[in-house]
Structure formats: C-alpha cells, structure tokens
PyMOL CGO cylinders between C-alpha atoms (Angstrom):
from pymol import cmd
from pymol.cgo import CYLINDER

trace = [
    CYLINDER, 0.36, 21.91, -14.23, 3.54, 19.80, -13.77, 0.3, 1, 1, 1, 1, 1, 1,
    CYLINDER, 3.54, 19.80, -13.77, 2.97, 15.73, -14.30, 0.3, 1, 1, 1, 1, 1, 1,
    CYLINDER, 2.97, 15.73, -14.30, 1.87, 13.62, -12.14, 0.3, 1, 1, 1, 1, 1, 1,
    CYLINDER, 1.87, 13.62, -12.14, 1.89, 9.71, -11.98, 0.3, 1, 1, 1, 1, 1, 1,
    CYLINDER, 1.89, 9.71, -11.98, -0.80, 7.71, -9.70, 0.3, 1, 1, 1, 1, 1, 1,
    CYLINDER, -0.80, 7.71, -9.70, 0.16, 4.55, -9.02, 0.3, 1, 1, 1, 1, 1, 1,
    CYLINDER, 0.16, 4.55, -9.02, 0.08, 1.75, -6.53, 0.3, 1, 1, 1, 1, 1, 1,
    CYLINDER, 0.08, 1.75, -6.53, 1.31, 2.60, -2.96, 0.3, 1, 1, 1, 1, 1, 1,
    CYLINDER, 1.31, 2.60, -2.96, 4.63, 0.27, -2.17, 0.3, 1, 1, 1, 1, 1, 1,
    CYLINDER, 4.63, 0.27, -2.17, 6.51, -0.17, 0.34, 0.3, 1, 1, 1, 1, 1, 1,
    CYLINDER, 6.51, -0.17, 0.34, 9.17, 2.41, -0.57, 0.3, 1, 1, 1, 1, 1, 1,
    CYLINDER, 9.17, 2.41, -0.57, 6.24, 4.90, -0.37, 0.3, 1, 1, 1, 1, 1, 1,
    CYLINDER, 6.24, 4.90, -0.37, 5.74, 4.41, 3.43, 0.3, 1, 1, 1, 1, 1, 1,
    CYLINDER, 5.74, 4.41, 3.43, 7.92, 7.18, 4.78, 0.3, 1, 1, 1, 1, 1, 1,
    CYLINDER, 7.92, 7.18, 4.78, 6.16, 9.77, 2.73, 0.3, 1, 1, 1, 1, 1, 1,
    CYLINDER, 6.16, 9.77, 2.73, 2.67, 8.28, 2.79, 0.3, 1, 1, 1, 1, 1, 1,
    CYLINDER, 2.67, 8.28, 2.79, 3.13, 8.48, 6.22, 0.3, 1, 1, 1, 1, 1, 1,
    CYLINDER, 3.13, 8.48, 6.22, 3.42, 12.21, 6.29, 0.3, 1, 1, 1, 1, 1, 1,
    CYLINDER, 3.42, 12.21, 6.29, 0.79, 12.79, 4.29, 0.3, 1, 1, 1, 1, 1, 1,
    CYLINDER, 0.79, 12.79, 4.29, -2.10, 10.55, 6.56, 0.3, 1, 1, 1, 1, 1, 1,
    CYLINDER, -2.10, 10.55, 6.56, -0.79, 12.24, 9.23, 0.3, 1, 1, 1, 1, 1, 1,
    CYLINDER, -0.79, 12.24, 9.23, -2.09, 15.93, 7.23, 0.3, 1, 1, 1, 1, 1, 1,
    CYLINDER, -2.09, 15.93, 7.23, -4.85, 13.98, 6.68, 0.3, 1, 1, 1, 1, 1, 1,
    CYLINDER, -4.85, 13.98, 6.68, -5.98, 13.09, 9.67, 0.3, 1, 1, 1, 1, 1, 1,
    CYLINDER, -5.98, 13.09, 9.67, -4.53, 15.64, 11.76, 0.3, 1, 1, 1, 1, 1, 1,
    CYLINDER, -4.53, 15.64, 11.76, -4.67, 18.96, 10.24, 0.3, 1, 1, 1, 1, 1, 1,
    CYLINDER, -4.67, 18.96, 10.24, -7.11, 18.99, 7.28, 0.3, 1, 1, 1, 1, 1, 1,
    CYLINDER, -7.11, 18.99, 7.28, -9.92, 16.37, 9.74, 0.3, 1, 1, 1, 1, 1, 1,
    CYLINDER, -9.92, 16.37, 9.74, -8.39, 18.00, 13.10, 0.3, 1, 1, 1, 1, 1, 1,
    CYLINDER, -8.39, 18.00, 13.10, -8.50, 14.17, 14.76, 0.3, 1, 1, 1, 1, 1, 1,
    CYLINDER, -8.50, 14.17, 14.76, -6.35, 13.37, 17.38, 0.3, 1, 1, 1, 1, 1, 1,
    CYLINDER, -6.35, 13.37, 17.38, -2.98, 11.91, 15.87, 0.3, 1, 1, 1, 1, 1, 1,
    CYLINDER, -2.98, 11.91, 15.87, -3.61, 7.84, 15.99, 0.3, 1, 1, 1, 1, 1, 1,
    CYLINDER, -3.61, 7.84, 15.99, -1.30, 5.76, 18.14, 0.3, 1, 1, 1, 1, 1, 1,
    CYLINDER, -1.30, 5.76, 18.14, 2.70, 5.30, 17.81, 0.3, 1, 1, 1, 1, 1, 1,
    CYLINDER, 2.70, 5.30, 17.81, 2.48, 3.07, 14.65, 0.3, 1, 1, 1, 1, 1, 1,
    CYLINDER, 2.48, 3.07, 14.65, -1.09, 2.14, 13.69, 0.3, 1, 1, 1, 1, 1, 1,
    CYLINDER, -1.09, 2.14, 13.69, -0.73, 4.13, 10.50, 0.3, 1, 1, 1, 1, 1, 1,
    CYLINDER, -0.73, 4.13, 10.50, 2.46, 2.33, 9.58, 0.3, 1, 1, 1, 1, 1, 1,
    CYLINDER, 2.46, 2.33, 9.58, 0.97, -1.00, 10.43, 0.3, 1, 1, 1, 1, 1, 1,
    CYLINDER, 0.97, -1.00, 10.43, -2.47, -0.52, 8.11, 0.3, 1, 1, 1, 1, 1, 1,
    CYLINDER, -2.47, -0.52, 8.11, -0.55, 1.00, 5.46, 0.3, 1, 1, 1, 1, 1, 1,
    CYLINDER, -0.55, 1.00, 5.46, 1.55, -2.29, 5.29, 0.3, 1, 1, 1, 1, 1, 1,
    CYLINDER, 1.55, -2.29, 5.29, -1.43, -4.35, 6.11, 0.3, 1, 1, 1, 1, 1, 1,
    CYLINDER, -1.43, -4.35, 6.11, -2.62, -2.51, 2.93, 0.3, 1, 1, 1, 1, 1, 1,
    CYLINDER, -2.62, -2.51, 2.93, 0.34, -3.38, 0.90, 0.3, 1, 1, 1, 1, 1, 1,
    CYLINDER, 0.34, -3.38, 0.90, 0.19, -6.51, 1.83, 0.3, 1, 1, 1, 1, 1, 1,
    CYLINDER, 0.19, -6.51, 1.83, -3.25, -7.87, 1.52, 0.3, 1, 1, 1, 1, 1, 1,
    CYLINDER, -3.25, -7.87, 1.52, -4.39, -6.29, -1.93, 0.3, 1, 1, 1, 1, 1, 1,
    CYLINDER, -4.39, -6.29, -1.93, -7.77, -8.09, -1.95, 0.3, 1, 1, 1, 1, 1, 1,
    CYLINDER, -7.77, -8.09, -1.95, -8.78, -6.09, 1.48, 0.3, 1, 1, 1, 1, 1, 1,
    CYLINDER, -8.78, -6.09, 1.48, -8.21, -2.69, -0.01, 0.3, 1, 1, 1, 1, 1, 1,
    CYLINDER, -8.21, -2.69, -0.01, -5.58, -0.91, -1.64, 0.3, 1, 1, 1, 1, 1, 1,
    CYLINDER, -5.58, -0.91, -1.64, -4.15, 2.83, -1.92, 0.3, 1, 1, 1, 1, 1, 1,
    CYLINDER, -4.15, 2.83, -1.92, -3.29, 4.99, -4.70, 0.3, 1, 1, 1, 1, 1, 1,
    CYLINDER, -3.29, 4.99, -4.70, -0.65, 7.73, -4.09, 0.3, 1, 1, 1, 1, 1, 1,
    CYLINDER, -0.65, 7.73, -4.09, 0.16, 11.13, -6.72, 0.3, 1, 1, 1, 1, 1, 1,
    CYLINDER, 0.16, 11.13, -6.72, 3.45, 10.85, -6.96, 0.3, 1, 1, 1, 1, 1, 1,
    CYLINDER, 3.45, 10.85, -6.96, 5.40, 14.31, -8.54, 0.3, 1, 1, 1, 1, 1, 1,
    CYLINDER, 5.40, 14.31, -8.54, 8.64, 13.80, -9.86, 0.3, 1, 1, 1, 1, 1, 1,
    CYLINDER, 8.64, 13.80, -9.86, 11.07, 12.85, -8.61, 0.3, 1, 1, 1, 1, 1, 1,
    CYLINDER, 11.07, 12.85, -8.61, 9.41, 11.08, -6.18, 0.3, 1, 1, 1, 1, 1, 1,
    CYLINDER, 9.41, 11.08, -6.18, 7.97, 13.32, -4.40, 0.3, 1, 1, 1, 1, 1, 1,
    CYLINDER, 7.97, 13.32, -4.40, 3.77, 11.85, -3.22, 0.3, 1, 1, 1, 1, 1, 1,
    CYLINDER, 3.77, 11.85, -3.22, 1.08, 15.10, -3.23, 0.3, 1, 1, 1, 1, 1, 1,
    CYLINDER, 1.08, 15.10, -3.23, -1.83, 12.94, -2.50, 0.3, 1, 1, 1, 1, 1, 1,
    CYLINDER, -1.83, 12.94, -2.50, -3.20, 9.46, -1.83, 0.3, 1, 1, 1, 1, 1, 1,
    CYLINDER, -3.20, 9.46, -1.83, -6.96, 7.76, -2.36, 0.3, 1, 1, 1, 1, 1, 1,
    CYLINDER, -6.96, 7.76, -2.36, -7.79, 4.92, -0.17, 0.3, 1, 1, 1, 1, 1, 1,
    CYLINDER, -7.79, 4.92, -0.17, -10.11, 1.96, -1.41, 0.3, 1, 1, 1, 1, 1, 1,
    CYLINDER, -10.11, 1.96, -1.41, -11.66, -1.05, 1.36, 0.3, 1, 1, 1, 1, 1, 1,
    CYLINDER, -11.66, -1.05, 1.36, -13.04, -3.42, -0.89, 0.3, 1, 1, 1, 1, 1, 1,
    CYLINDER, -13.04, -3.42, -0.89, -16.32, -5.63, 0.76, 0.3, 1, 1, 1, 1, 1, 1,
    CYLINDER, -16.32, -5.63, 0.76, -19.68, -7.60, -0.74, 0.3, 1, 1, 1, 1, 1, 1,
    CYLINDER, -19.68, -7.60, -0.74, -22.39, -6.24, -2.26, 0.3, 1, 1, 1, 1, 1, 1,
    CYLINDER, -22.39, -6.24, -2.26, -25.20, -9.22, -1.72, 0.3, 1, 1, 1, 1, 1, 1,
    CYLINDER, -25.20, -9.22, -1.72, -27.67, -7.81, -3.95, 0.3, 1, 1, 1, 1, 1, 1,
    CYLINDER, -27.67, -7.81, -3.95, -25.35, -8.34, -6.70, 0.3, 1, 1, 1, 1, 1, 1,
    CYLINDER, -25.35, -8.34, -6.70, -23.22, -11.06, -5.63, 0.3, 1, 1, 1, 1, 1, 1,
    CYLINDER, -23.22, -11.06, -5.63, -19.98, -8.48, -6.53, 0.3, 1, 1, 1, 1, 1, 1,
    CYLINDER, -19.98, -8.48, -6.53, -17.63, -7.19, -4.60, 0.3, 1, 1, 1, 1, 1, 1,
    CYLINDER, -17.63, -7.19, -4.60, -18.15, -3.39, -3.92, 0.3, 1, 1, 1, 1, 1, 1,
    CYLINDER, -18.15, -3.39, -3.92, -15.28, -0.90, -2.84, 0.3, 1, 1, 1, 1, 1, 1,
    CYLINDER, -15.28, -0.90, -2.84, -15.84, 2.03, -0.46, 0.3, 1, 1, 1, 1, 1, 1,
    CYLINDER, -15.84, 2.03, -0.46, -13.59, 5.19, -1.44, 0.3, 1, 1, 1, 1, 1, 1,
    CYLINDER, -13.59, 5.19, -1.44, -12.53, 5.96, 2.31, 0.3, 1, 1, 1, 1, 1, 1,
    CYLINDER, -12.53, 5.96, 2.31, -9.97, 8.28, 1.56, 0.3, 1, 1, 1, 1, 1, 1,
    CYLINDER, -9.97, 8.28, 1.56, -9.21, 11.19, -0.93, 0.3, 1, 1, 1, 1, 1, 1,
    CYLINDER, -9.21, 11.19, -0.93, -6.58, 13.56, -0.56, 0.3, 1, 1, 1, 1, 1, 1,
    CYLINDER, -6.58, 13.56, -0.56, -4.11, 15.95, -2.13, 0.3, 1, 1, 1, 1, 1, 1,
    CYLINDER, -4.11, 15.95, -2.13, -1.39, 18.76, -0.47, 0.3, 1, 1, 1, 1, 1, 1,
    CYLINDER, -1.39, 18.76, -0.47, -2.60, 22.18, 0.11, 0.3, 1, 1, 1, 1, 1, 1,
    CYLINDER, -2.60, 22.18, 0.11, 0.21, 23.23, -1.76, 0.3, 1, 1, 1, 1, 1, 1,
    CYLINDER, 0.21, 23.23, -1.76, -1.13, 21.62, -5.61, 0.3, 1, 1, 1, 1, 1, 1,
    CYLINDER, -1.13, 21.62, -5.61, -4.90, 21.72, -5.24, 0.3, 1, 1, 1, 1, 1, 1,
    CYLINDER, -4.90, 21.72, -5.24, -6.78, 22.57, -8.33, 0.3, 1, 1, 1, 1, 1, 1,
    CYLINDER, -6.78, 22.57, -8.33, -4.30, 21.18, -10.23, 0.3, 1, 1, 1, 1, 1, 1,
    CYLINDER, -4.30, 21.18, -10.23, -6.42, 18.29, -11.02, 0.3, 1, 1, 1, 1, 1, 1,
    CYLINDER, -6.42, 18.29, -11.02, -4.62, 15.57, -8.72, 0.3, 1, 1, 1, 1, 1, 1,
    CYLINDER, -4.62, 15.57, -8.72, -7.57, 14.51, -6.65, 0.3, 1, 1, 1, 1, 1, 1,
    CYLINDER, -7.57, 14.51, -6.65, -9.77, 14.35, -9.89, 0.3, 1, 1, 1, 1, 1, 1,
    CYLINDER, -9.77, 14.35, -9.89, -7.13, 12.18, -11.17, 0.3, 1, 1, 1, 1, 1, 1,
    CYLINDER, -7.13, 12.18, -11.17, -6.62, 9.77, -7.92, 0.3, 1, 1, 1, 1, 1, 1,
    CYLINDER, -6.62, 9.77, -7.92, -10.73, 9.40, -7.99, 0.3, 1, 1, 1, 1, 1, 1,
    CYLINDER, -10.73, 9.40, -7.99, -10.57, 8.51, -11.51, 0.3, 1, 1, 1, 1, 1, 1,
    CYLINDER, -10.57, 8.51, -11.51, -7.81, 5.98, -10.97, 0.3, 1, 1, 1, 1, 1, 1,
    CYLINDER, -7.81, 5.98, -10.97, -10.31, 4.32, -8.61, 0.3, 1, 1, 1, 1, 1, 1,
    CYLINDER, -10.31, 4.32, -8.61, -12.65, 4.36, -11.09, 0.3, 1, 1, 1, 1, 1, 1,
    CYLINDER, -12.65, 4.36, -11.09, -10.83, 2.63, -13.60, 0.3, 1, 1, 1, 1, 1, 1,
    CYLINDER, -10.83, 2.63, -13.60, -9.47, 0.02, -11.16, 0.3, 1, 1, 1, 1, 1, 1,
    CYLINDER, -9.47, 0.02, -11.16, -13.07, -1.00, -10.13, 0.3, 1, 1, 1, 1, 1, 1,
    CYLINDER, -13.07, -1.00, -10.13, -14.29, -1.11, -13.58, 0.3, 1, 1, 1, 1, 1, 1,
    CYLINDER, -14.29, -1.11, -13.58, -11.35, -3.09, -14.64, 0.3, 1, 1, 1, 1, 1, 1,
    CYLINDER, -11.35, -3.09, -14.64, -11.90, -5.93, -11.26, 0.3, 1, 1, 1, 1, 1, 1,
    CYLINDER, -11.90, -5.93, -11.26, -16.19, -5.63, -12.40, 0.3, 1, 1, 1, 1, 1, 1,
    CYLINDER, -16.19, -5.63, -12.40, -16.95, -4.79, -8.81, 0.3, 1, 1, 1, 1, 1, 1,
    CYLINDER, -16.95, -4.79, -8.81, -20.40, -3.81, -8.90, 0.3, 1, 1, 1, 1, 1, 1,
    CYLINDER, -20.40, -3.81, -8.90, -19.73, 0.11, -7.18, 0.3, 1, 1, 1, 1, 1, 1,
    CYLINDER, -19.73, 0.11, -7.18, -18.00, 2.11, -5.35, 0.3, 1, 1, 1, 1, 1, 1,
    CYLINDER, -18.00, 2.11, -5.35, -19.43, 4.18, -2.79, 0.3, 1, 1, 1, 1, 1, 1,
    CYLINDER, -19.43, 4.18, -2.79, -17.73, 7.54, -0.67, 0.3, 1, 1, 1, 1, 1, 1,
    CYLINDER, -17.73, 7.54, -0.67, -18.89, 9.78, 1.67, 0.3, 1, 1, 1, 1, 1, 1,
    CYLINDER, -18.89, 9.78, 1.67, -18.29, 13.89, 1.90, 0.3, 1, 1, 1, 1, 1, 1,
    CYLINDER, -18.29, 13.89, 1.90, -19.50, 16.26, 4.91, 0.3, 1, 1, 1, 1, 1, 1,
    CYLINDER, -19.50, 16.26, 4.91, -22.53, 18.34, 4.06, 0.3, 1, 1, 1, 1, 1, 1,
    CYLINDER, -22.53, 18.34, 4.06, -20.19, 21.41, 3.92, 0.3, 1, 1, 1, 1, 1, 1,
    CYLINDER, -20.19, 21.41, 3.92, -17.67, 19.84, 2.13, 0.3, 1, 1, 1, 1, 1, 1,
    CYLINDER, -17.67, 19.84, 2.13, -18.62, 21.98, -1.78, 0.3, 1, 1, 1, 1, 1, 1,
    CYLINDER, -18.62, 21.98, -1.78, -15.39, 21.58, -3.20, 0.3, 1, 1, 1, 1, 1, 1,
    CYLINDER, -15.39, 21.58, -3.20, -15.63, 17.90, -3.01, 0.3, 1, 1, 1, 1, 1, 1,
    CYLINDER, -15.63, 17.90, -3.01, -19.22, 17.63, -3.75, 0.3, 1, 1, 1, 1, 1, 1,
    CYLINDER, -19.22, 17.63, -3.75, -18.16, 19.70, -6.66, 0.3, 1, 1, 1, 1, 1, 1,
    CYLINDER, -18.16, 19.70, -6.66, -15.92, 17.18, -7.84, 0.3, 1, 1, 1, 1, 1, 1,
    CYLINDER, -15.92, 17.18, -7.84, -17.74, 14.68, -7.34, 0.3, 1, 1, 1, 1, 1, 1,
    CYLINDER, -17.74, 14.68, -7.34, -20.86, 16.27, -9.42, 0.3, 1, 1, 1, 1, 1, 1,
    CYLINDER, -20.86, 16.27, -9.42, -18.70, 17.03, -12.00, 0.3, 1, 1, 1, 1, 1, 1,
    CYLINDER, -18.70, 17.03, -12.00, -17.74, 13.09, -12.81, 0.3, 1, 1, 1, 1, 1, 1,
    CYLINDER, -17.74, 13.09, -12.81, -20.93, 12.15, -12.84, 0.3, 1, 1, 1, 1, 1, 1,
    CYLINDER, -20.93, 12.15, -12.84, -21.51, 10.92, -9.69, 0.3, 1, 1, 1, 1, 1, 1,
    CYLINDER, -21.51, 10.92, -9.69, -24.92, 10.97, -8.04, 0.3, 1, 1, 1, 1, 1, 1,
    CYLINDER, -24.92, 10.97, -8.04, -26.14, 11.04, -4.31, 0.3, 1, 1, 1, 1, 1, 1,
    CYLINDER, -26.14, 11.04, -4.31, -27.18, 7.99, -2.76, 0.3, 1, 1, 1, 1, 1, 1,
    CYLINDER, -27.18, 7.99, -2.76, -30.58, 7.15, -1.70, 0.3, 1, 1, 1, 1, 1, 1,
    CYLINDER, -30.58, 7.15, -1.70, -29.48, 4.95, 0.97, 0.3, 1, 1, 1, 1, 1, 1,
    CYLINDER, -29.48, 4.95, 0.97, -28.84, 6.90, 4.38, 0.3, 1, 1, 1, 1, 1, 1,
    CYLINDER, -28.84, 6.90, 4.38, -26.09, 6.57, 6.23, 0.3, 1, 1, 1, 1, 1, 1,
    CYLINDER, -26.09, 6.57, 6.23, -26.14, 5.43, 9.74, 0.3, 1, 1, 1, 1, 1, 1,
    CYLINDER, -26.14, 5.43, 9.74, -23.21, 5.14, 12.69, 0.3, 1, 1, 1, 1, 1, 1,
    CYLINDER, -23.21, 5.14, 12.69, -22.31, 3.62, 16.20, 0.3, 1, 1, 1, 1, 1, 1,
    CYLINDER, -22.31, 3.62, 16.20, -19.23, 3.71, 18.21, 0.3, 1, 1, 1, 1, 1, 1,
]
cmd.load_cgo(trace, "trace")
C-alpha cells in the first residue's frame, strides 16, 4: 500500500476533485451528470464557507486525489450541538481495499470529535455490503431513526 495523505480540499484541488464527483455521481451512482458548473460552484461554496460543510480528499503522491469524503454540518436540538451528516464517501476503482476510504471516514471522525459536534450520521443502500462492512467494522451502529424523503 503506497501513502496516502487526507487533507483539506483547496482550491488547487478543484480540477481533480472535479473528476472524481463526476465518477461519483455518474458512473459508480449512474445519475445524470449535474449541470455545466454546479459541481464547481458547491465545491467552492465548500471551500469557502467551512462552517456549512467541508471535504476531505486522498491525495497520492505527487498530487495525484484517489478519493474524497464530504461532511454538511447542521443542529442537533436535542443536544444543542452541531451534528455533521457524512454525505459523501468515495475512493477510485483503481486503489480500493487499500484502506483509503477507511482512512477518509476516520478523518471525519477525528474532525468531529475534535469541533465536539454531538454525531455524525451517513447513509448506505441496503445492498451496499462492502460499505456496511466498513462501516461495522469501526464500530458504527445502525440507526433507530428511519429515514424518510420528498422531492
């Protein structure tokens, strides 16, 4: 396994970053390809406003990004805390099982537990084992709270 730095997305990321949402979205979720710069203009929305949400990126040397993790940070009111949601979580084809996405969730982790949000909560699809895997095998448990959704 070669080393591999997570970090804070910049701006110098963009270009790259950019490439790898569009993997995301398009060929691992099979979504149609968002609009001619609405990517570009959350990512720097992103960058820009830290204390709405913030993304991680894998970054191979020499600068070459494998993955990102996406974090939207809100309010928990039963705790007066602020809570993030983990909406994003993804590596390259090309390096999985090399431990990167394990990594990128644990960087969220730490930067929650570092800012004392009170949680951070994620969804998977039911057929989704890998992840679930993953996700068992940090400790994480399933929610009790079911999850609801309106267009």
């Amino acid at each position: 396994m070669e080393n591999v730095n997570i970090r804070i997305a910049t701006k110098q990321d963009i270009p790259q970053l950019l490439e790898l949402m569009d993997q995301y979205i398009v060929d691992f979720y099979k979504c149609p390809r968002p609009s001619e710069g609405s990517v570009e203009k959350l990512v720097n929305h992103l960058i820009e406003n830290p204390y709405e949400g913030i993304q991680f990126v894998a970054e191979k040397e020499p600068h070459q990004l494998v993955g990102f993790s996406t974090l939207y940070f809100t309010f928990n009111t039963l705790e007066a805390k602020r809570m993030a949601f983990l909406y994003d979580l993804f590596v390259t084809p090309e390096v999985r099982g090399q431990k990167i996405g394990e990594q990128l969730l644990q960087t969220c982790i730490s930067f929650i537990r570092k800012k004392g949000y009170s949680h951070m909560i994620w969804e998977t699809a039911h057929d989704n084992l890998a992840a679930q895997a993953l996700y068992d095998k940090i400790g994480a448990r399933k929610a009790v709270w079911l999850n609801y959704e309106i267009s």
